[in-house]
C-alpha positions in Angstrom: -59.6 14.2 -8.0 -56.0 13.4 -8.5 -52.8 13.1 -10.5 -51.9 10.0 -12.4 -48.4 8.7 -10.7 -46.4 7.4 -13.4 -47.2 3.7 -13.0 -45.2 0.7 -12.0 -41.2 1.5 -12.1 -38.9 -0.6 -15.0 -36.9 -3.6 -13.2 -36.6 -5.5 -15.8 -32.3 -5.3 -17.1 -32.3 -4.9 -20.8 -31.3 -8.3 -22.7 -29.9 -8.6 -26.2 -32.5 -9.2 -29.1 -29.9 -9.3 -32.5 -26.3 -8.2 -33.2 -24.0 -8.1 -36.1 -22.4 -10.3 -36.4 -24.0 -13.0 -34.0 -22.8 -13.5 -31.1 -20.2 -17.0 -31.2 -20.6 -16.3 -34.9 -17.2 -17.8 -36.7 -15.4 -17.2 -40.1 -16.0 -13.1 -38.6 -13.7 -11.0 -40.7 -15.1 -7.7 -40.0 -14.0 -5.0 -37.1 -17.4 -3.4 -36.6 -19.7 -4.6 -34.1 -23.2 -3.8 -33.3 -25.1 -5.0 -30.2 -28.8 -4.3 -30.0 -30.5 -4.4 -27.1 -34.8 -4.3 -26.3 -34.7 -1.0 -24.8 -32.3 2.2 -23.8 -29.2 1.3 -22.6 -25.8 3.0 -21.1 -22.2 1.9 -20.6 -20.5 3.3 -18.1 -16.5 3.8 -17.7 -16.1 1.5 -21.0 -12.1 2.3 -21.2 -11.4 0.6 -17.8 -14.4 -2.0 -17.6 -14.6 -3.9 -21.3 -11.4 -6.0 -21.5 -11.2 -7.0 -25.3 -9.3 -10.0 -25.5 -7.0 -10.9 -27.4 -5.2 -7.3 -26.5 -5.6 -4.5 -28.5 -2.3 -2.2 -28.9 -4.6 0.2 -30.7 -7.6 0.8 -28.2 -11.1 0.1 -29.8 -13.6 2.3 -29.8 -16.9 1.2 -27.9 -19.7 3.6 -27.1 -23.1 3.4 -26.8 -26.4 4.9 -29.1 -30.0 4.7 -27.9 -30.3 0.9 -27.7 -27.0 -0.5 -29.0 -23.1 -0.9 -28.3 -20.9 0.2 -31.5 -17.3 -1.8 -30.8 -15.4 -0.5 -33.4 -11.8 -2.5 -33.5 -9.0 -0.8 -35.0 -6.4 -3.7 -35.0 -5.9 -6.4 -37.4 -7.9 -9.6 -36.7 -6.1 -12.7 -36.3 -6.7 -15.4 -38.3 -8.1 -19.2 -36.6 -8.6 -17.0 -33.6 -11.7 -16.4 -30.0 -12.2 -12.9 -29.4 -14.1 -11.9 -26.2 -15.5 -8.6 -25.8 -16.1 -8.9 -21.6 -18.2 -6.0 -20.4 -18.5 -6.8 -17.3 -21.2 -5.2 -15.3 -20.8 -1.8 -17.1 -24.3 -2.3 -18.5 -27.4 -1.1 -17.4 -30.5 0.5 -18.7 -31.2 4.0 -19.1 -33.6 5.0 -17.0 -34.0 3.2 -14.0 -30.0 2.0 -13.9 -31.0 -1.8 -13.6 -27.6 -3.8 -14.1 -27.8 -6.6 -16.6 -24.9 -8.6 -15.1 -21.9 -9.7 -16.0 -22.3 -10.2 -20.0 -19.7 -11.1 -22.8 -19.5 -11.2 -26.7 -17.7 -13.9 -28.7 -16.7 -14.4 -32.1 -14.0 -16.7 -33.8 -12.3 -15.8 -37.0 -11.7 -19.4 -37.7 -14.3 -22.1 -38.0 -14.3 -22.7 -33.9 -14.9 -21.0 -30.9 -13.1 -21.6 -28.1 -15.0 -21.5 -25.0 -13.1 -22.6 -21.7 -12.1 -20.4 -19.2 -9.8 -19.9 -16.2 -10.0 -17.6 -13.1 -8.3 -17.1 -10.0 -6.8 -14.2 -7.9 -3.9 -11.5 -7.7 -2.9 -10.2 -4.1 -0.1 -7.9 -3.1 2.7 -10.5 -2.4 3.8 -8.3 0.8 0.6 -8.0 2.6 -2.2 -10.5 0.7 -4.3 -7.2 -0.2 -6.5 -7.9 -3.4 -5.0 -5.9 -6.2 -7.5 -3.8 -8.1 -7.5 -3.2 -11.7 -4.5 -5.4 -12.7 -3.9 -6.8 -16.2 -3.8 -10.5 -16.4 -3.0 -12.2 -18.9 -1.9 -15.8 -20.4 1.1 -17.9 -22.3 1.4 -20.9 -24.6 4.9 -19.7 -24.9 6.4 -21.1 -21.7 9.8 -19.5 -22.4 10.4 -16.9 -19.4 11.9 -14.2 -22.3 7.6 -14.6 -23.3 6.7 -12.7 -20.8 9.0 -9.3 -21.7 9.1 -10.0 -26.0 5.5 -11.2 -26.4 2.3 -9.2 -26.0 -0.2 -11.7 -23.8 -2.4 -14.0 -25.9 -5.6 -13.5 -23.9 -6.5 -10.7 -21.0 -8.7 -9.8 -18.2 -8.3 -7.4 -15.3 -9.1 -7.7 -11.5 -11.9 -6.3 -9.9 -11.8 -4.9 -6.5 -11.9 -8.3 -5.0 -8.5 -9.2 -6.9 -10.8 -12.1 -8.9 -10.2 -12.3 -12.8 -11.7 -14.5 -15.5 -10.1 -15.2 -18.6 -13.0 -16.2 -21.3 -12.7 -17.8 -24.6 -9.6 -20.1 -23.7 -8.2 -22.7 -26.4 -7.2 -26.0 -24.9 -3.8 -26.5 -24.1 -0.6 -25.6 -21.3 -0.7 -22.1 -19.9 1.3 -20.0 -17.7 -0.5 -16.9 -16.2 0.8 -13.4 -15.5 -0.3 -10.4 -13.9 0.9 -6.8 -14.8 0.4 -3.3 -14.1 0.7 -2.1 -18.0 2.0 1.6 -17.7 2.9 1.6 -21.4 -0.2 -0.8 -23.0 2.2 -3.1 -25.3 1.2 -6.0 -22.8 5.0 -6.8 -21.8 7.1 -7.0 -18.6 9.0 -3.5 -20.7 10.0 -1.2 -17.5 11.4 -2.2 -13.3 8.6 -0.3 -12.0 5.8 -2.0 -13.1 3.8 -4.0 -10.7 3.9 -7.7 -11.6 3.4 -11.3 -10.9 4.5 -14.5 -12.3 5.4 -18.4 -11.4 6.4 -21.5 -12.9 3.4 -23.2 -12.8 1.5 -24.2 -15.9 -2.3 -25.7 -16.1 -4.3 -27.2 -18.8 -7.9 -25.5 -18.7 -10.6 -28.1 -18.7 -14.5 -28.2 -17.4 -16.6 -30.5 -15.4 -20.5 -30.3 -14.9 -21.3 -29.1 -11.2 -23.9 -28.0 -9.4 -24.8 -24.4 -7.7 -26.6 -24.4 -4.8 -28.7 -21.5 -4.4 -30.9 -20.3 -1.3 -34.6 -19.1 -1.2 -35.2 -16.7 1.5 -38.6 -16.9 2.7 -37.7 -13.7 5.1 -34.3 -13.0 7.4 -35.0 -16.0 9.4 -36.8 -18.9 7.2 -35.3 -20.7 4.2 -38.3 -20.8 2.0 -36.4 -22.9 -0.9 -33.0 -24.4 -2.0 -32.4 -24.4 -5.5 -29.7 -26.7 -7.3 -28.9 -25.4 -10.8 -26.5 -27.4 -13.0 -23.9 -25.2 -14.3 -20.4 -25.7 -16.1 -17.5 -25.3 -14.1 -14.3 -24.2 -15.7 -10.9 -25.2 -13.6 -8.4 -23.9 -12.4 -10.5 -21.2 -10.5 -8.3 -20.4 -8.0 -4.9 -19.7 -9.8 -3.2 -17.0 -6.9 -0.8 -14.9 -8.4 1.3 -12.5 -5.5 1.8 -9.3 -7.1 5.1 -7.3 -6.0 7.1 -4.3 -7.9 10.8 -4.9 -7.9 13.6 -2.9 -6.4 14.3 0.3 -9.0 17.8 -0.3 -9.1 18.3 2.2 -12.1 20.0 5.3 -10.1 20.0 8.7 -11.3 19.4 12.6 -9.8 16.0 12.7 -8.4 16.1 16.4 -7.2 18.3 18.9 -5.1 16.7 21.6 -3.0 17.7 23.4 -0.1 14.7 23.8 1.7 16.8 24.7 5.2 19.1 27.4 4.6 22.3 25.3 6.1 21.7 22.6 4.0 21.1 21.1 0.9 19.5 18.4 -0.3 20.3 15.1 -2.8 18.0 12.7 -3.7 18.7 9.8 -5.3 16.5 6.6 -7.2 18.8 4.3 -5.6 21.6 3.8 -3.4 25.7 4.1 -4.1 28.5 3.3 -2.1 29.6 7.1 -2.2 27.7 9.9 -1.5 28.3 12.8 -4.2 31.5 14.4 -4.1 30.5 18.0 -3.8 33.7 21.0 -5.0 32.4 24.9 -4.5 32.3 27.4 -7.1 31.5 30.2 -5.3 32.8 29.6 -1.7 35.5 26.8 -0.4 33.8 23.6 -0.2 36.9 21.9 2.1 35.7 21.1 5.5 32.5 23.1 5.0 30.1 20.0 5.5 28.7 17.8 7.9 27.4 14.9 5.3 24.0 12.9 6.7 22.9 10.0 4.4 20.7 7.2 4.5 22.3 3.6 4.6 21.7 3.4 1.0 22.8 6.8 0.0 19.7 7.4 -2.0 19.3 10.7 0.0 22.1 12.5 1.3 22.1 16.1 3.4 25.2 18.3 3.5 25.0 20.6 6.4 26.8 23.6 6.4 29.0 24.4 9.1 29.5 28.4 8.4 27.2 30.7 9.3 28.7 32.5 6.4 28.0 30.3 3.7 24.5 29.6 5.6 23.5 33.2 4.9 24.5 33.3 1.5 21.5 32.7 -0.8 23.4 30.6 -3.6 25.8 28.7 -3.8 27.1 26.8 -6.5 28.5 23.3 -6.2 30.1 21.1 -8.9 29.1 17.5 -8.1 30.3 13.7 -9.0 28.0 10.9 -8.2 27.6 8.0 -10.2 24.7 6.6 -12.0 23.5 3.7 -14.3 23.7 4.2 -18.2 21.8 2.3 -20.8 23.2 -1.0 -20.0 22.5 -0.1 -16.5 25.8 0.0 -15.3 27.3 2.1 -12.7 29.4 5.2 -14.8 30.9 9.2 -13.0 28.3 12.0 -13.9 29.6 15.8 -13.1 26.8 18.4 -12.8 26.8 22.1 -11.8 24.1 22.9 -9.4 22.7 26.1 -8.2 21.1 26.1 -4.7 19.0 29.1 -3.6 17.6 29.3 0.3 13.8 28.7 -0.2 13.6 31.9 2.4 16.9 34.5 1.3 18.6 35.7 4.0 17.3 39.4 4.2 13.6 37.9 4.9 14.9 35.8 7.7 17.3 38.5 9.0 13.9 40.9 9.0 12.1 37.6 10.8 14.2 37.4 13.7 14.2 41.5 14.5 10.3 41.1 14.3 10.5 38.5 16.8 13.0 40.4 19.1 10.9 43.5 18.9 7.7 41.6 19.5 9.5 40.1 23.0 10.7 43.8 23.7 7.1 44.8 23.4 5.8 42.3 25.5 8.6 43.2 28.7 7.6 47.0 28.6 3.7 46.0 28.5 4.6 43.4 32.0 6.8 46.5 33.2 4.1 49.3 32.6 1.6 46.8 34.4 3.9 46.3 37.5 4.3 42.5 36.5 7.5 40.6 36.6 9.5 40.9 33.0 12.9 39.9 31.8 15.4 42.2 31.0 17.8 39.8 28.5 16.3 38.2 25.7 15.8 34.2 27.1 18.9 32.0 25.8 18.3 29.5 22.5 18.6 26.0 23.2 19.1 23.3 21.3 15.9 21.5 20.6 16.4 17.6 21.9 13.5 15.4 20.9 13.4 12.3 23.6 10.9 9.7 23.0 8.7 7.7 23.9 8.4 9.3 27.1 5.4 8.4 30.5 4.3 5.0 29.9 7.3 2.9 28.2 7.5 -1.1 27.5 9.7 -3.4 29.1 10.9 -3.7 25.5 11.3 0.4 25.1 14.5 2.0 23.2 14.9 5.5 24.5 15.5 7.6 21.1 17.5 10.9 21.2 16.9 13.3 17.9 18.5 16.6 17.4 17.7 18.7 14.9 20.8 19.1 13.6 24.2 16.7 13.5 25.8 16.7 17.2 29.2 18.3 17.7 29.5 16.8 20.8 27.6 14.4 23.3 28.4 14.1 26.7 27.2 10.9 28.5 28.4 11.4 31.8 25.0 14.5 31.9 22.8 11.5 31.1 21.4 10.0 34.4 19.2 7.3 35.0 17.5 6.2 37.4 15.4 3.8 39.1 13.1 4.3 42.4 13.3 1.8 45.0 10.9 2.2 47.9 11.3 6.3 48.6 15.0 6.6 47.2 15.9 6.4 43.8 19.2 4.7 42.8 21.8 4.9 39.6 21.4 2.2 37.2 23.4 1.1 34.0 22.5 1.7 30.9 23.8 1.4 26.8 23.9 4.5 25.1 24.7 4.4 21.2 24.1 6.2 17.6 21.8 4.5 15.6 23.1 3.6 12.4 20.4 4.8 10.0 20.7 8.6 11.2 23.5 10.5 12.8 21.4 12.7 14.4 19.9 10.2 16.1 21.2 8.1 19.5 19.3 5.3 21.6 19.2 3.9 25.0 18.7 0.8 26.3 18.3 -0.3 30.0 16.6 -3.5 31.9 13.7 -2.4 32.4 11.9 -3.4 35.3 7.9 -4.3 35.0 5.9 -2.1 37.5 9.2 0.3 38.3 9.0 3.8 37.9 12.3 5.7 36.4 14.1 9.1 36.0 15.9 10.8 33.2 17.9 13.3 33.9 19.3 15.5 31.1 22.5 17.8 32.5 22.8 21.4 30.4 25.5 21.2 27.4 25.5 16.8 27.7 24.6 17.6 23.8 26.6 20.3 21.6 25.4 20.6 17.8 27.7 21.7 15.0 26.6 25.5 15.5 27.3 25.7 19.6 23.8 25.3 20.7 23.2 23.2 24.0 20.9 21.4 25.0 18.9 22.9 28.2 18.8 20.7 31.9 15.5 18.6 31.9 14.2 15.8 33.5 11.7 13.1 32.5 9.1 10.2 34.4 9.3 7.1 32.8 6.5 4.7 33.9 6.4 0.8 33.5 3.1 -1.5 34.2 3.4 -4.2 36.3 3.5 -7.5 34.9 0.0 -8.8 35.5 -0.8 -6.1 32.9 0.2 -7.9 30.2 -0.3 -10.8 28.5 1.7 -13.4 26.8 1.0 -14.9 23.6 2.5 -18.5 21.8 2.1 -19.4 18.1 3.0 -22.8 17.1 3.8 -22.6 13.6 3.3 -25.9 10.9 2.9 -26.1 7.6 6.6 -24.8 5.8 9.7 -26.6 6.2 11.4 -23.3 7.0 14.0 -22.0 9.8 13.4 -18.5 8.9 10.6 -18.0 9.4 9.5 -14.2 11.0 6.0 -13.7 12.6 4.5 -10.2 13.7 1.8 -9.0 15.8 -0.8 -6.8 13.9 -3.1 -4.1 14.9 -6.5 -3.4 13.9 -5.0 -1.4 10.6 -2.5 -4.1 9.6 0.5 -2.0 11.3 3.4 -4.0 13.1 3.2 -4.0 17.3 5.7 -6.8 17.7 8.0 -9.0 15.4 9.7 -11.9 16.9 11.9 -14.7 15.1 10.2 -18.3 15.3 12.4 -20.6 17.1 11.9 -24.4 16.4 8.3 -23.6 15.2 7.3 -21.5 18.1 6.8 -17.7 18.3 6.2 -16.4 21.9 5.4 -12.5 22.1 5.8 -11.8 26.0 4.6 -8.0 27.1 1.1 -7.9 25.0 -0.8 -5.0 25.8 -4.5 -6.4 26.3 -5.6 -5.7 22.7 -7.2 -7.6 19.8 -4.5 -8.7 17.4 -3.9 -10.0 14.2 -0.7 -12.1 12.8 1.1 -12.0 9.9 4.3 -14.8 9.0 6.8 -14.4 6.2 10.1 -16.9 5.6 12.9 -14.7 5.7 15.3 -16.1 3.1 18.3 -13.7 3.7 17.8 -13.6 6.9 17.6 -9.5 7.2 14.9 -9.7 9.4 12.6 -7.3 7.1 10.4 -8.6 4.1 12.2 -8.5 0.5 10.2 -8.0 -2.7 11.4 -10.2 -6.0 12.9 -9.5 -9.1 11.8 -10.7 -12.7 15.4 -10.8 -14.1 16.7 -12.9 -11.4 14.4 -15.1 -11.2 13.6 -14.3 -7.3 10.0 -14.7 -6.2 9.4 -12.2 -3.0 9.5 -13.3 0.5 6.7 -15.8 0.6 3.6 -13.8 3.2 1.1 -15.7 5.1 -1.9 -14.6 7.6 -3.6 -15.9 10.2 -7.2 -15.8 9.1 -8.9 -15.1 12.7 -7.9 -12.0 15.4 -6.4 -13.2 18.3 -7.6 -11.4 21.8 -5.2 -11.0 24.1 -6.0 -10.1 27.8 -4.0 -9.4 30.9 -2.3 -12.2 33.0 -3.3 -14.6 30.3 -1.3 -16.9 28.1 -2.5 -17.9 24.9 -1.5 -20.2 22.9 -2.8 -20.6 18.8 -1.5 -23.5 16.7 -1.1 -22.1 13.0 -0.9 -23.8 9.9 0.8 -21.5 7.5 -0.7 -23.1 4.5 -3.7 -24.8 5.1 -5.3 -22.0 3.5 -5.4 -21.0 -0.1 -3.6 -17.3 0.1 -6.8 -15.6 -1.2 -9.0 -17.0 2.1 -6.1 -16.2 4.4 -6.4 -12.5 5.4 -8.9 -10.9 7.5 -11.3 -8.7 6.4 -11.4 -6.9 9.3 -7.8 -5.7 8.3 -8.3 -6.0 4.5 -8.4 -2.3 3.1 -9.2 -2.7 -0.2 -12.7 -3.5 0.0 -15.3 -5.4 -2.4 -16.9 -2.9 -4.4 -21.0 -2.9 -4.0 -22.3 -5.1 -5.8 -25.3 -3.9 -8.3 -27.8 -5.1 -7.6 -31.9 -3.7 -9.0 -33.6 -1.4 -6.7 -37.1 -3.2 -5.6 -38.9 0.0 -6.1 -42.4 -1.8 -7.0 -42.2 -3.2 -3.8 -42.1 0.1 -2.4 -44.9 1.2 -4.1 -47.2 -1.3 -3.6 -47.0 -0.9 -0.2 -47.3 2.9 -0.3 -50.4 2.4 -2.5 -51.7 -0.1 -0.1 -51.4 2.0 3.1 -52.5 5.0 1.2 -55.8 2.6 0.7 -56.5 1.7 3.8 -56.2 5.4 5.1 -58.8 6.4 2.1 -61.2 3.3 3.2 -61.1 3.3 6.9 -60.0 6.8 8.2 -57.3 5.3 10.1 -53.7 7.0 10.0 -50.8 4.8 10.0 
């Protein structure tokens, strides 16, 4: 006795049996299509997978019912024209999910459908990543002003391997662009959008060719190799290096004042000035302490009054400039309220809470016979030193305060060095860093395998409201030199003096940049690690990657990886000879450090494999008794 089991699974994908009109049909002058398919189908995410090319500025509406796909097209066809409906692998059937692979439907208005295509790759111009779900498109107008007055003439979008294939191509000269459409009228319209473009044209052609497919017998044996004769459609490997320009526009992001002794500006972009700030309800003279980035795209006033920093608004009339329509620099005045995020009777209210709660705890220690203090301990201003232990010959010693510095004494700031059992003074450079008055750094010769002290003296740092810093002191630890390794790239393949290489980690983050010299990079001090490298030709000579600009005609920094990690081990020198382009730019980075991953790809599930042998094991347990 028993239940019947349902039978052998489905894993056959569905195919197309009819569809109106037929597909590569020509002289097509309807907008309703109708796919039918042998059995129930589904389409999944059909906004983001189906590219319908030519573009559509009104989307079309595709769905699927039972066993067909309804593309209804609510734009105006164009006459003598190849439209390609690209699903993709959005298609599978309905019950058992099997994918029916990458499919596409064609049809010409004119009396000819055009049938090559072209395909290639779009990578993030500043690190080689594989952009995902990018629009790319193609020009016969080879006019720059095409690509931001002309919608594209024929579209695709990456996958999550940055690949793209552009179907239904008409011979003739192409340019091809990639763009991250935030407004769907297929045009280079706004700065932020993510883009990519070059001066290179191609005529699409196609060559017979062969694919070479292998026959696994199991994991180990090749059982067969197949050659099947296919068409192969060039270029395939067009690279486009996507990058978003600088958003030079500049206007009034947001105030705040999430500190009560300061408030906040920030900014799209950078001026020359910082905003010229006037009180409406308190004197504004000589009340700040201004902190801004080198840009001025954020700036922080500090107040220096207590007063004013208990007084929960204030009111500031301020004139900063920024960019009109023609995006051109022009004075704005605004009046701006700033309330403390936390008013100053519920901070008032904290700090008795926390006095009582330490008056608490001294009676409990004095009731219990334990030592307690008697005066409330002394606030001190809260210094941030870093790194501190284990530093690199190479190590900057930075100072932060949490507030802008009144006063800094150097003569409190001792260092030292221990030689045998005594430890002796040596010299060091103490200086503010640019970027950040709050912040100072020093700089000593470091010694490999030396052991150092920092000594910090009481009140050697003052900030604006009197607080001192409290005494401290600090070990600073070097390895020796037989703990580190020493690494030498020999660079080829650009004709460029400026050309900056950096040592990666394992999650594509900068160890170590150095500055090639004559075609050599030498990183000395490597930590034994496994490494990766990344090069880029730094044009302005900044000594930081710069992205490019559209309107100026300025591709970004050109970016190149070394496709293999590079193991570094103490007391060795390695050396690695690097061609910088002897690889295509889409076979040049890692995957190890590649985070935008290759989606699964669908594949059927060989579920009659697993029930045959279910069925056979159940047999043989029926039939001899044995249990397996």
């Amino acid at each position: 006795m028993g239940s019947p089991d349902g039978g052998w699974y489905d894993e056959t994908p569905p195919y197309v049996v009819s569809s109106t009109p037929q597909d590569r049909s020509t002289g097509v002058d309807g907008q309703r299509i109708v796919i039918n398919f042998n059995e129930y189908i589904k389409l999944q995410d059909a906004q983001s997978k189906v590219i319908v090319s030519p573009p559509q500025l009104e989307m079309p509406e595709i769905k699927d019912n039972g066993k067909r796909i309804i593309v209804e097209l609510k734009d105006s066809l164009k006459a003598n024209t190849t439209y390609t409906i690209d699903f993709g692998d959005a298609i599978s059937d309905f019950t058992e999910s099997n994918p029916m692979g990458n499919y596409a439907f064609t049809f010409s208005t004119g009396s000819q459908v055009d049938t090559l295509e072209v395909a290639g790759y779009v990578l993030s111009a500043e690190n080689l990543e594989p952009v995902k779900d990018i629009l790319v498109g193609l020009y016969q107008n080879l006019a720059d002003s095409a690509f931001t007055t002309e919608p594209m003439i024929r579209i695709s979008r990456t996958d999550s391997r940055g690949h793209f294939s552009i179907k239904g191509v008409a011979p003739g000269t192409y340019r091809a662009y990639a763009l991250k459409d935030a407004d769907n009228d297929y045009v280079y319209s706004q700065k932020s959008e993510m883009l990519a473009f070059n001066h290179d044209t191609f005529v699409p052609t196609w060559k017979p060719d062969t694919r070479q497919d292998t026959i696994w017998r199991d994991t180990l044996h090749i059982e067969n190799i197949m050659r099947t004769p296919y068409t192969h459609f060039l270029p395939d490997d067009i690279t486009l290096l996507a990058f978003t320009a600088v958003q030079d526009s500049r206007y009034l992001l947001k105030t705040e004042r999430k500190e009560p002794n300061r408030l906040d500006f920030y900014f799209t972009y950078g001026d020359s000035l910082p905003p010229r700030l006037r009180g409406l309800n308190f004197d504004a003279d000589s009340a700040f302490v201004v902190e801004s980035a080198l840009t001025n795209d954020t700036v922080y006033y500090w107040l220096r009054d207590t007063t004013l920093i208990n007084q929960d608004t204030l009111m500031v009339e301020a004139l900063y400039n920024v960019t009109d329509t023609t995006n051109m620099l022009v004075s704005k005045t605004d009046t701006l309220e700033f309330l403390a995020k936390t008013p100053y009777e519920k901070r008032l209210k904290a700090k008795q809470k926390e006095q009582e709660d330490w008056q608490k705890a001294q009676e409990k220690k004095k009731k219990k016979g334990e030592k307690y203090d008697s005066i409330p301990p002394r606030e001190f201003l809260k210094l941030k030193i870093s790194p501190s232990g284990n530093i690199e010959p190479t190590s900057r010693i930075i100072f932060e305060s949490p507030t802008p510095l009144e006063r800094v004494d150097t003569s409190g700031i001792h260092l030292t060095v221990k030689v045998d059992s005594t430890w002796q003074k040596i010299d060091y450079t103490f200086r503010p860093k640019k970027e950040n008055i709050r912040q100072y750094e020093l700089y000593a010769k470091w010694q490999a395998g030396k052991e150092y002290s920092l000594d910090i003296d009481s009140a050697s740092f003052v900030d604006i409201y009197g607080l001192e810093v409290n005494k401290s002191k600090q070990s600073l630890k070097l390895k020796k030199i037989e703990d580190y390794g020493t690494l030498t790239v020999n660079l080829t393949g650009v004709q460029d003096t400026g050309i900056v290489v950096q040592l990666l980690n394992n999650s594509d983050n900068i160890v170590m940049q150095t500055r090639a010299k004559r075609g050599t990079a030498k990183f000395v001090f490597v930590n034994p690690s496994t490494y990766y490298l990344r090069a880029f030709v730094d044009a302005n000579g900044n000594n930081k990657w710069d992205t490019g600009d559209y309107d100026a005609d300025r591709q970004p920094e050109a970016v190149y990886y070394y496709n293999q990690s590079v193991e570094c081990k103490a007391k060795w020198d390695i050396t690695r000879d690097w061609n910088l382009t002897a690889r295509a730019r889409f076979e040049q980075k890692p995957g190890a450090i590649t985070k935008q991953k290759a989606d699964k790809e669908k594949k059927q599930r060989n579920r009659n494999l697993e029930r045959a042998k279910q069925l056979g094991k159940e047999y043989i347990q029926k039939t001899t008794g044995m249990k397996l």
